[in-house]
C-alpha positions as CSV (number, residue, x, y, z in Angstrom):
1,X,3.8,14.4,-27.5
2,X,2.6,11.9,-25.0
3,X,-1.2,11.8,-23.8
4,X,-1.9,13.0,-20.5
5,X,-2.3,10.6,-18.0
6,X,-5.6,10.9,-15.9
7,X,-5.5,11.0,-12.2
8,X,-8.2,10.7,-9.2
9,X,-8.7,13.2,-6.6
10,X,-11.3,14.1,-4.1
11,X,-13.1,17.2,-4.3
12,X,-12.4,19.1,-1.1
13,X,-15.9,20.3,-1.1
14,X,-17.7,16.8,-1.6
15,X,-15.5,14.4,-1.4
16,X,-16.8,13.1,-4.6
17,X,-13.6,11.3,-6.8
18,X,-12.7,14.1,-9.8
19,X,-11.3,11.6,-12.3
20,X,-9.2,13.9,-14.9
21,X,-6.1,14.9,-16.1
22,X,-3.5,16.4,-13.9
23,X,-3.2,19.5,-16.0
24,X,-6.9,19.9,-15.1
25,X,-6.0,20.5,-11.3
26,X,-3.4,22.7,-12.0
27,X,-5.5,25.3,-13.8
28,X,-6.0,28.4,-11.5
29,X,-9.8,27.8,-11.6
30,X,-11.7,24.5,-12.2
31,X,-15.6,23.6,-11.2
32,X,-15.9,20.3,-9.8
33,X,-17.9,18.1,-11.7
34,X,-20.1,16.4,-8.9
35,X,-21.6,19.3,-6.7
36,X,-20.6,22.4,-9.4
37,X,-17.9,23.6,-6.4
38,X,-15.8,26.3,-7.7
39,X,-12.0,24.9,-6.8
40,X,-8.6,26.6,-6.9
41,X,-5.3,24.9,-8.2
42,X,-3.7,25.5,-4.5
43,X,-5.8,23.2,-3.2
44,X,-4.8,20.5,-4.7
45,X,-1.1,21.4,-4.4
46,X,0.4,19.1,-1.8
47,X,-1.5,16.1,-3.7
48,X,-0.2,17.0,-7.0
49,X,3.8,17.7,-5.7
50,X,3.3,14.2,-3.9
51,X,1.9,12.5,-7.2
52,X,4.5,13.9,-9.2
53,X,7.6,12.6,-6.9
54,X,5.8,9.2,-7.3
55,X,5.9,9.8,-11.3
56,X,9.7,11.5,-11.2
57,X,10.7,7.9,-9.2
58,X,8.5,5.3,-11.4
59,X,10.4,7.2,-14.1
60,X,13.9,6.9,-12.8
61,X,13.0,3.2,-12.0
62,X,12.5,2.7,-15.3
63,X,15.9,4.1,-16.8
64,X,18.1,3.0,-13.8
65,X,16.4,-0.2,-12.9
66,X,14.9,-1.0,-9.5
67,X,18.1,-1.0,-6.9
68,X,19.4,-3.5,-5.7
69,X,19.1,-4.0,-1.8
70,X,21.5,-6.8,-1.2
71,X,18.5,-9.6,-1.4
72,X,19.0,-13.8,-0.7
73,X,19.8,-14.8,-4.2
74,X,23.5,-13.5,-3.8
75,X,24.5,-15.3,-1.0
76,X,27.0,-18.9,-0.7
Protein backbone atom coordinates (compact mmCIF):
# COMPACT_ATOMS: atom_id res chain seq x y z
CA UNK A 1 0.00 0.00 0.00
CA UNK A 2 1.10 3.41 -1.03
CA UNK A 3 1.44 6.35 1.61
CA UNK A 4 -1.10 8.97 1.51
CA UNK A 5 -0.29 11.92 -0.13
CA UNK A 6 -0.82 15.22 2.02
CA UNK A 7 -2.80 18.00 0.72
CA UNK A 8 -3.50 21.89 1.67
CA UNK A 9 -6.75 23.32 2.28
CA UNK A 10 -8.20 26.36 3.91
CA UNK A 11 -10.24 26.06 6.92
CA UNK A 12 -13.57 27.65 6.08
CA UNK A 13 -13.71 29.01 9.51
CA UNK A 14 -10.15 30.74 9.59
CA UNK A 15 -8.82 30.58 6.53
CA UNK A 16 -5.80 29.19 8.20
CA UNK A 17 -3.93 26.37 5.55
CA UNK A 18 -4.91 22.61 7.10
CA UNK A 19 -1.90 20.78 5.71
CA UNK A 20 -3.00 16.80 5.99
CA UNK A 21 -3.97 13.95 4.33
CA UNK A 22 -6.92 13.77 2.12
CA UNK A 23 -8.49 10.93 3.99
CA UNK A 24 -8.38 13.52 6.92
CA UNK A 25 -10.98 15.75 5.07
CA UNK A 26 -13.12 13.12 4.19
CA UNK A 27 -13.80 12.00 7.76
CA UNK A 28 -17.45 13.01 8.75
CA UNK A 29 -16.00 15.06 11.64
CA UNK A 30 -12.48 16.76 11.90
CA UNK A 31 -11.39 19.88 14.33
CA UNK A 32 -9.31 22.26 12.56
CA UNK A 33 -6.03 22.47 13.89
CA UNK A 34 -5.52 26.41 13.86
CA UNK A 35 -8.76 27.96 15.65
CA UNK A 36 -10.17 24.28 17.21
CA UNK A 37 -13.29 24.82 14.50
CA UNK A 38 -15.34 21.79 14.42
CA UNK A 39 -15.49 20.93 10.39
CA UNK A 40 -17.68 18.51 8.49
CA UNK A 41 -16.42 16.28 5.41
CA UNK A 42 -19.17 18.18 3.10
CA UNK A 43 -17.50 21.12 3.34
CA UNK A 44 -14.75 20.29 1.78
CA UNK A 45 -16.52 18.33 -0.91
CA UNK A 46 -16.33 20.30 -4.14
CA UNK A 47 -12.37 20.85 -3.32
CA UNK A 48 -11.77 17.24 -2.78
CA UNK A 49 -13.90 15.95 -6.21
CA UNK A 50 -11.86 18.76 -7.99
CA UNK A 51 -8.43 17.51 -6.48
CA UNK A 52 -9.15 14.07 -7.23
CA UNK A 53 -10.01 14.74 -11.18
CA UNK A 54 -6.60 16.47 -11.09
CA UNK A 55 -5.06 13.08 -9.53
CA UNK A 56 -7.37 10.66 -11.93
CA UNK A 57 -5.67 12.86 -15.05
CA UNK A 58 -1.87 13.23 -13.69
CA UNK A 59 -2.55 9.47 -13.38
CA UNK A 60 -3.82 8.69 -16.86
CA UNK A 61 -0.94 11.10 -18.05
CA UNK A 62 1.31 8.91 -16.67
CA UNK A 63 0.14 5.47 -18.31
CA UNK A 64 -1.06 7.02 -21.72
CA UNK A 65 1.55 9.78 -22.08
CA UNK A 66 0.77 13.46 -22.40
CA UNK A 67 -1.25 13.82 -25.94
CA UNK A 68 -0.14 14.83 -28.58
CA UNK A 69 -1.69 18.21 -29.96
CA UNK A 70 -0.23 18.36 -33.35
CA UNK A 71 2.83 20.74 -32.16
CA UNK A 72 5.85 22.48 -34.71
CA UNK A 73 8.27 19.67 -34.59
CA UNK A 74 6.16 17.58 -37.18
CA UNK A 75 5.98 19.82 -39.81
CA UNK A 76 8.20 19.99 -43.54
Amino acid sequence: MFPEENISLDCPACGEAIYRPLSWFRKTYSTCPACGAGLAAAQFASALEAIEQEFEASDDELVHGKPSGGGCCGRH
